[in-house]
C-alpha positions in Angstrom: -57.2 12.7 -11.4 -55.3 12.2 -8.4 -52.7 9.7 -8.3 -52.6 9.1 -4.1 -49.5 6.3 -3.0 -51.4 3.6 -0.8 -48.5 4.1 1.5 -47.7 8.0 2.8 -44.4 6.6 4.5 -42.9 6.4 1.1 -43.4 10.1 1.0 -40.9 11.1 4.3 -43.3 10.6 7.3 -41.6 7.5 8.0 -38.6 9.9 8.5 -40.6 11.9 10.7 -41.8 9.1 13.2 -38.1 8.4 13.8 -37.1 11.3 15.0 -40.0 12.1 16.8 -38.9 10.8 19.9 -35.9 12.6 20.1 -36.3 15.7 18.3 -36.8 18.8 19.9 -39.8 21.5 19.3 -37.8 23.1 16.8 -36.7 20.4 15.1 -39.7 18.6 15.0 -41.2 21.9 13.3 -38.1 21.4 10.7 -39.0 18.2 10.0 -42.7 18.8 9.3 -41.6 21.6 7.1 -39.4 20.0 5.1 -43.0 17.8 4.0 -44.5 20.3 1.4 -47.6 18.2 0.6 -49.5 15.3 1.4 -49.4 13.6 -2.0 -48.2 10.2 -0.8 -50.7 10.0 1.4 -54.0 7.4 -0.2 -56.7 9.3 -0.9 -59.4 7.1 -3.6 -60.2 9.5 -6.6 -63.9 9.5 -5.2 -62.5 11.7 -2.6 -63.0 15.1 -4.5 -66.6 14.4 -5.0 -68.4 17.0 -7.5 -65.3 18.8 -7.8 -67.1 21.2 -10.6 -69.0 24.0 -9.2 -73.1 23.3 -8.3 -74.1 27.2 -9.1 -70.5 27.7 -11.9 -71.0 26.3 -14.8 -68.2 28.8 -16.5 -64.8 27.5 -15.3 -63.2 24.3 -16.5 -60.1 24.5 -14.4 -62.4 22.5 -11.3 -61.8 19.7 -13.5 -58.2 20.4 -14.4 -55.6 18.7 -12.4 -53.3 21.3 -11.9 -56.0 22.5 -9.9 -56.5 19.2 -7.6 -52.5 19.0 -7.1 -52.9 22.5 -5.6 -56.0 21.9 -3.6 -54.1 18.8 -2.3 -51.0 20.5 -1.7 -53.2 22.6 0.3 -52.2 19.7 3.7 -48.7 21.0 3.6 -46.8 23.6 5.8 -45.3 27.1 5.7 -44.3 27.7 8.9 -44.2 31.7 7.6 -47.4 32.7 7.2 -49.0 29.8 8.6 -49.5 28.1 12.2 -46.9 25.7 13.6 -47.3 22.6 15.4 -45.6 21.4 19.1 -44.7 18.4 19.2 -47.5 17.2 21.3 -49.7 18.8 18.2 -47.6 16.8 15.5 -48.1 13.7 17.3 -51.9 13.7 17.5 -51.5 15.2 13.7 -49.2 11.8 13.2 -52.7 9.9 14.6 -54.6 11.5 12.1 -52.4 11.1 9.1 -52.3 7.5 9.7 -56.4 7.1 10.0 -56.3 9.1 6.7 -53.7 7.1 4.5 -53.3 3.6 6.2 -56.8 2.6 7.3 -59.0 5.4 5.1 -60.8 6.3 7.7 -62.0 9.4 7.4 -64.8 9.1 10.0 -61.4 8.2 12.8 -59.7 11.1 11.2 -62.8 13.6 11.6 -63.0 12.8 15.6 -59.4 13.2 16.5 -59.7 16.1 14.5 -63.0 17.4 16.3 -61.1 16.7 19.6 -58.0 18.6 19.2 -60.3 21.4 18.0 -59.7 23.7 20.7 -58.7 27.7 20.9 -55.5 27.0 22.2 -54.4 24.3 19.8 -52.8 25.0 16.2 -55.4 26.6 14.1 -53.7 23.4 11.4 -56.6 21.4 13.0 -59.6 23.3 12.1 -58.3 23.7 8.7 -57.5 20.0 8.3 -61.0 19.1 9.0 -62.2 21.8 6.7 -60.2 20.3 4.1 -62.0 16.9 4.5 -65.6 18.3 4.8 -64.5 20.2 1.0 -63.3 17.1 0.1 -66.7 15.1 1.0 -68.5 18.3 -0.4 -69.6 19.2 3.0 -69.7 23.0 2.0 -71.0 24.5 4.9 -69.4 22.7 7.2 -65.5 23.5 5.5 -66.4 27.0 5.6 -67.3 26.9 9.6 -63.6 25.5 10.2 -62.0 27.9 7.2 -63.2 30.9 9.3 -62.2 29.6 12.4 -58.6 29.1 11.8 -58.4 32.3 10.2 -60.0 33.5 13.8 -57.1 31.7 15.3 -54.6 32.8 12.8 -55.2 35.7 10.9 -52.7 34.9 8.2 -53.5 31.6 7.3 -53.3 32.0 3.3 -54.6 28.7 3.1 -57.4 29.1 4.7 -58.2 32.0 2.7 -57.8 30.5 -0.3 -59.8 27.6 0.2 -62.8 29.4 1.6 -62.8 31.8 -1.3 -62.6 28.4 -3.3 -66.1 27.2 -2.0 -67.8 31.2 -2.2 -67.0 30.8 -6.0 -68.4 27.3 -5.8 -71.5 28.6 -4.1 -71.9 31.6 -6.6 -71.6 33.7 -3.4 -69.1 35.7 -5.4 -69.6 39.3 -3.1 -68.2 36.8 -0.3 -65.8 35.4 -2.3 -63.8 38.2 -2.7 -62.4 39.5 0.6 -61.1 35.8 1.0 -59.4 35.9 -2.6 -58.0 39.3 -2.5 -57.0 38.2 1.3 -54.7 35.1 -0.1 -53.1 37.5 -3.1 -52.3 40.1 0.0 -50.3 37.5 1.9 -48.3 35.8 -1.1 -50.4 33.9 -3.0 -49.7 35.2 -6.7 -51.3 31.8 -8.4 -52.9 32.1 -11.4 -56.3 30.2 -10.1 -56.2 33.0 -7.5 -56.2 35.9 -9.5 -58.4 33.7 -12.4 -61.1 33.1 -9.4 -60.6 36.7 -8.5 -61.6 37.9 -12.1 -64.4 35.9 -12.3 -65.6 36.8 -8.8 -64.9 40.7 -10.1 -66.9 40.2 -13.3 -69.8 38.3 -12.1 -70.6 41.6 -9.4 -70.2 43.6 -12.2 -66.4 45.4 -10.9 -65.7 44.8 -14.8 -62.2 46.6 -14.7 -61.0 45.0 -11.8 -61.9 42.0 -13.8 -60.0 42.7 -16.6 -56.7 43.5 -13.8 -56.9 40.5 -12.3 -57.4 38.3 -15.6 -54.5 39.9 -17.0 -52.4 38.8 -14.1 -53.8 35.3 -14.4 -52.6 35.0 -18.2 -49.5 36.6 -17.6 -48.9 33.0 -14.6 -50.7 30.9 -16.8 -50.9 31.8 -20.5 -52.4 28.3 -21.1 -55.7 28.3 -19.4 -58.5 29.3 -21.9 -60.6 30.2 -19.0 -58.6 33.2 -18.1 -58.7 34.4 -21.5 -62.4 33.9 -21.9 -63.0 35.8 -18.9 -60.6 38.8 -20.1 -62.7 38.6 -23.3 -66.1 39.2 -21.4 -64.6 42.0 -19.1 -63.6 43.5 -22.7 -67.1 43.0 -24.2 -68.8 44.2 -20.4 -66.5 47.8 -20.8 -67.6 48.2 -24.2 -64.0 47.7 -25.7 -65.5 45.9 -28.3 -62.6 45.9 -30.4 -60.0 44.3 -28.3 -62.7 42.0 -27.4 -62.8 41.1 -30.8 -59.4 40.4 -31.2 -58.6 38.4 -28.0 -61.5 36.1 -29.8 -59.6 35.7 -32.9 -56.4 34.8 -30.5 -59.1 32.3 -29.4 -60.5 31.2 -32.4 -57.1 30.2 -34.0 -56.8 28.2 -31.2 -59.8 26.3 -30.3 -61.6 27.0 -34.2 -64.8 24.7 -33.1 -65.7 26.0 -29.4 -69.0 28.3 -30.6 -68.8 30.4 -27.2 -65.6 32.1 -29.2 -67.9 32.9 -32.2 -70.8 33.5 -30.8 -68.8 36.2 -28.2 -67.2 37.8 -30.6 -70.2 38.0 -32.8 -71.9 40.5 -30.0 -68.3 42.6 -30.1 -68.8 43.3 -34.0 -72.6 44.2 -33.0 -71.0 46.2 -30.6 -68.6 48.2 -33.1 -71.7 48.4 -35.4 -70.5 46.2 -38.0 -73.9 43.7 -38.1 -72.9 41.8 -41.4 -69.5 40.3 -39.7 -71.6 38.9 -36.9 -73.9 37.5 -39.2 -70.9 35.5 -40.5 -69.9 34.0 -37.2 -73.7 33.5 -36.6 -73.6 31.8 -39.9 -70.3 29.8 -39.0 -71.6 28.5 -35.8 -74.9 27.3 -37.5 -72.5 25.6 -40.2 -70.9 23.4 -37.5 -74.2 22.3 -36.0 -74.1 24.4 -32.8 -76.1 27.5 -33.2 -78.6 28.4 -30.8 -82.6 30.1 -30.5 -80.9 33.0 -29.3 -78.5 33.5 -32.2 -80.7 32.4 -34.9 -83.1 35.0 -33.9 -80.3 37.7 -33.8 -79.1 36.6 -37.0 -82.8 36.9 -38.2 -82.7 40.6 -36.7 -79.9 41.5 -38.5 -80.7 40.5 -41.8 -84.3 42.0 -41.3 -81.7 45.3 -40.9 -80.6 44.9 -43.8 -83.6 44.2 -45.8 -82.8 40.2 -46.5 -86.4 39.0 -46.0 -85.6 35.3 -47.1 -82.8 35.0 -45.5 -84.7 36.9 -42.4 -87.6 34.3 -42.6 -84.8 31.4 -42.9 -83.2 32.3 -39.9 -86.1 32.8 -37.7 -87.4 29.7 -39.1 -84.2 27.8 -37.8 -84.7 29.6 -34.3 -88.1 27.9 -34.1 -86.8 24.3 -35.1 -84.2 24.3 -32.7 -86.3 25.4 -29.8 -88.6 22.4 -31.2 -91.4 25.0 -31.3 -91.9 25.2 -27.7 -91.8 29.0 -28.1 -94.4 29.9 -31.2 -94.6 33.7 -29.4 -90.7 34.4 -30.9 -91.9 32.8 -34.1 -94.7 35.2 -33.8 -92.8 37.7 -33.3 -90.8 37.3 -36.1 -93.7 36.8 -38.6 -94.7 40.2 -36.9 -91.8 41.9 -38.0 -91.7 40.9 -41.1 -95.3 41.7 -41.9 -94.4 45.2 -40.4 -91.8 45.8 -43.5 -94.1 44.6 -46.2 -92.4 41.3 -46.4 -95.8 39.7 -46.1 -94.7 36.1 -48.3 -92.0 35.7 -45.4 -94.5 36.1 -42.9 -97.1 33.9 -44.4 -94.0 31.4 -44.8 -93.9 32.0 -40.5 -97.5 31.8 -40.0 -97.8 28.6 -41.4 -95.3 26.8 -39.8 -97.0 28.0 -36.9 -100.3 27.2 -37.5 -99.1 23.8 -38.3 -99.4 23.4 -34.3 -102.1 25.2 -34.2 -103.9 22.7 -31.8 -101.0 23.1 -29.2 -101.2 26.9 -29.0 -102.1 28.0 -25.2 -105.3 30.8 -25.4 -102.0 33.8 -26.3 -100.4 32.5 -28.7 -103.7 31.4 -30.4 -104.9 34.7 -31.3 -101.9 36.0 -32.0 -101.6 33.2 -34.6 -104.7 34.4 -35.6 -104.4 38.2 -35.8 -101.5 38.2 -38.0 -102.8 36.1 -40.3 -105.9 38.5 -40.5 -103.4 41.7 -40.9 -101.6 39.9 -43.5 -105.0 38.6 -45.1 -105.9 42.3 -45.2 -102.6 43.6 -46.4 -103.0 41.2 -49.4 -106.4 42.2 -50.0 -108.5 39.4 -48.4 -111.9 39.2 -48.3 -114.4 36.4 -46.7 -111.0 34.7 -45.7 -110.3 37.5 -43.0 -113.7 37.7 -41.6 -113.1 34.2 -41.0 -110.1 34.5 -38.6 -111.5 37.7 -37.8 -114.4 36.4 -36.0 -112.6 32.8 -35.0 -110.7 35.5 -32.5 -113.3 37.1 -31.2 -115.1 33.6 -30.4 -111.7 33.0 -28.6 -111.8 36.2 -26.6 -114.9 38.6 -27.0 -112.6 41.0 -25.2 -110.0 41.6 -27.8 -110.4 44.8 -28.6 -107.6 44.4 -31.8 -109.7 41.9 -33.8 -113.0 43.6 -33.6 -111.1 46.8 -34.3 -109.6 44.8 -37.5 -113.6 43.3 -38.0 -114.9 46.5 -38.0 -112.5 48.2 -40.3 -113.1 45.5 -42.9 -116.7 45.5 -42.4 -116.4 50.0 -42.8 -115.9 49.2 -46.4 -119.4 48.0 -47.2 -121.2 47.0 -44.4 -121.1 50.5 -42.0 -123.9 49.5 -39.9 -121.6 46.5 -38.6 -118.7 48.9 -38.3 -120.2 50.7 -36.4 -121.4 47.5 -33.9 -118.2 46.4 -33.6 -116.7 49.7 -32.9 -118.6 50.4 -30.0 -117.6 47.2 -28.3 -114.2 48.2 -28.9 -114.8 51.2 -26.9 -115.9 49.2 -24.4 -112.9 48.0 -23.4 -110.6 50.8 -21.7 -107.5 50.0 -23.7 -109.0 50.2 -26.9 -111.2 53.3 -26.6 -109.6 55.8 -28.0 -108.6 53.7 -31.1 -112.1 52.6 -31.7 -113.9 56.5 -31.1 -110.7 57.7 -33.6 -111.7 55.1 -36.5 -115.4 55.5 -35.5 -115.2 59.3 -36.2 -113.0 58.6 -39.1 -115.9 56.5 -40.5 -118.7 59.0 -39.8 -116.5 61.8 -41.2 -116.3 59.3 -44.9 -120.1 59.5 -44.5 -119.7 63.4 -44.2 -121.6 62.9 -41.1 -119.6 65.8 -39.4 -121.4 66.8 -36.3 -122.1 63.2 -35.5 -118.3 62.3 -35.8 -116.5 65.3 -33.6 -117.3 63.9 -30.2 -116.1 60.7 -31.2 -112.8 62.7 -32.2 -112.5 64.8 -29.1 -113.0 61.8 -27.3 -110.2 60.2 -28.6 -107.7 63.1 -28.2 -108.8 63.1 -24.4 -107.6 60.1 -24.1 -104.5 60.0 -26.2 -103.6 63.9 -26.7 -101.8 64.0 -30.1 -101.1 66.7 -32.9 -102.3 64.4 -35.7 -105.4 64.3 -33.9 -106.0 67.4 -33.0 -105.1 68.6 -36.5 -107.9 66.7 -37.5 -110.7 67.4 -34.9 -109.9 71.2 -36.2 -110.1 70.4 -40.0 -113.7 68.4 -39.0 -114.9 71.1 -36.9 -114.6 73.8 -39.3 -116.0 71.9 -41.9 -119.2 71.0 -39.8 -119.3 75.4 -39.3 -119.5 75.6 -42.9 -121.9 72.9 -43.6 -124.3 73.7 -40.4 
């Protein structure tokens, strides 16, 4: 990653020691100029430890080293918007170099370092140290010495930069930008700058800025496909769904088998209404073995749109392998669904993948498992089958106010006696009141047992006013008049 010479006086500061003892100020600061970086100087690869952010999963470019030749460049000096060093300063700065290439000592280098710390030193020192606690991933501790050499010296892009660095790290993106927009205000048009700036912009939801500042990182580095990727979100985020989509083609062509490209601009054609071309790139990505819970179950969604039950139940089915059926309720859900739209083989097909870990089901799940397979039984015309189930729930919760609702609706075609037992507890419980007096009355009214049924019915519309039911409280009102 980094290739560091084991000897920095190959790289000029054996030049510099020479003429240290006759140079003047000035020409000392010359000569320390005229050293742009510290690349000869031996630093083991170990140095940049965990170089990829903790909290950023996003960005490649940690990793990329472009990016650790500019973070290492980041030792060098310009004397213009950064402070200089007397030649008292360069001399302890000599001390230090040498306990950082020649001996590796870091610990030596972090004292001197500590000791010439002072306010009326070169503001160089604190942001050398800094440099080595980022280095050692000593976050906290860089950031202390960032901000005090920008106390120092206000102008210090460096600094900036480098503490903006570590805010992205940290996922402390609000405190990342004053720092970034900072180093872009005194020169430093990089494209990590303005990349870090986008991303920054787009994870605190500034979504146009965003899309400004990943623009100006493309335009530097057309290369990077983080930049791009990052333009692409800002796109999707602003609802411009349709240049979203075709920035993901741009990167499709180029990186055909990276899913996040599919999968991205999958939500853009969901976006610009267009479900069946997502469901291709939803398709696609399953093809290559990288689809996910999540976009199984929106391809299952869609094609539930569009009236595909078997490919619907297919889908689903997939979402629930690859989670390794660690979530049964989306499985649930789904069989749900598709029991709601009459696509009751599908949902059976759902069900009883289901039920096939029925022993692992928490208390939940369990009578939800259970309930749909009584609605379905019901919807198929079940008999003794359903009263099974029906009753299994209600030994698993004697508070479930659905299944003796569904108990007592199958027992209101021939037993009305237990109907009506089971509808009264129903009414017991405060959520399913007004359900259990509407069928109740609904019940008595078959029985053309009119005056018995209307307080039921008013009871009901008390609790949930609506026209339906108030149409029919009037209809059953005026036919108890006439039959009184």
């Amino acid at each position: 990653m980094m290739n560091m010479s084991r000897n920095y006086k190959t790289a000029g500061i054996t030049a510099l020691m020479l003429c240290a003892g006759v140079a003047g100020a000035d020409e000392m600061q010359d000569l320390i100029n005229a050293l742009p970086d510290m690349t000869g100087i031996r630093k083991p690869p170990s140095a940049m430890v965990n170089t990829k952010p903790k909290k950023v999963q996003d960005l490649s470019i940690w990793d990329e080293e472009m990016f650790q030749k500019q973070f290492m460049a980041s030792y060098g000096v310009n004397t213009e918007i950064e402070p200089k060093l007397t030649a008292v300063e360069y001399e302890q700065m000599q001390k230090i170099l040498d306990a950082m290439s020649a001996e590796d000592d870091t610990q030596k280098a972090e004292k001197l370092l500590l000791k010439n710390c002072k306010d009326s030193s070169s503001a160089t020192f604190e942001f050398t140290l800094a440099n080595i606690y980022f280095q050692q991933d000593k976050l906290d501790e860089a950031l202390k010495y960032y901000d005090e050499a920008i106390a120092q010296f206000p102008n210090f892009r460096r600094a900036y930069k480098n503490a903006g660095l570590i805010h992205v790290r940290n996922g402390d993106f609000k405190k990342a930008l004053p720092y970034l927009t900072k180093t872009i205000e005194l020169g430093g048009h990089t494209s990590i700058a303005y990349g870090l700036l986008g991303f920054a912009y787009g994870s605190t939801d500034h979504h146009l800025c965003a899309e400004s500042a990943y623009r100006q990182a493309i335009l530097l580095d057309p290369e990077t496909i983080d930049w791009q990727l990052g333009l692409a979100r800002s796109f999707f985020k602003q609802q411009k769904f349709g240049d979203a989509v075709s920035l993901c083609n741009t990167l499709i062509r180029k990186k055909p088998d990276n899913a996040d490209f599919w999968l991205l601009q999958a939500n853009a054609y969901l976006g610009l209404k267009q479900p069946m071309r997502a469901a291709e790139n939803y398709e696609y990505v399953n093809a290559m073995g990288k689809s996910t819970p999540e976009s199984m179950t929106m391809l299952g969604d869609i094609y539930v749109n569009e009236e595909r039950w078997d490919l619907a139940a297919d889908a689903y089915l997939r979402a629930y392998e690859l989670n390794d059926g660690a979530e049964p309720e989306k499985a649930l859900r789904a069989a749900k669904i598709l029991a709601a739209r009459g696509s009751l083989e599908q949902s059976v097909r759902m069900l009883s993948r289901v039920a096939e870990r029925k022993s692992s089901l928490d208390k939940e799940n369990l009578k939800e498992l259970l309930k749909l397979q009584a609605r379905v039984a019901v919807a198929e015309g079940g008999g003794d089958d359903v009263v099974a189930i029906l009753e299994e729930v209600v030994e698993v919760d004697p508070l479930d106010g659905e299944a003796l609702i569904l108990l007592a609706q199958h027992y209101g075609r021939n037993v009305p006696e237990k109907a009506i037992f089971y509808y009264e507890r129903a009414a017991g419980i405060e959520k399913f009141e007004a359900e259990a007096r509407l069928y109740h009355g609904q019940l008595l009214v078959g029985q053309a047992k009119y005056a018995d049924a209307i307080p039921l019915l008013r009871r009901a519309y008390e609790l949930k006013p609506r026209s339906d039911i108030e149409d029919y409280l009037k209809q059953v009102e005026r036919i108890a008049k006439t039959r009184s």
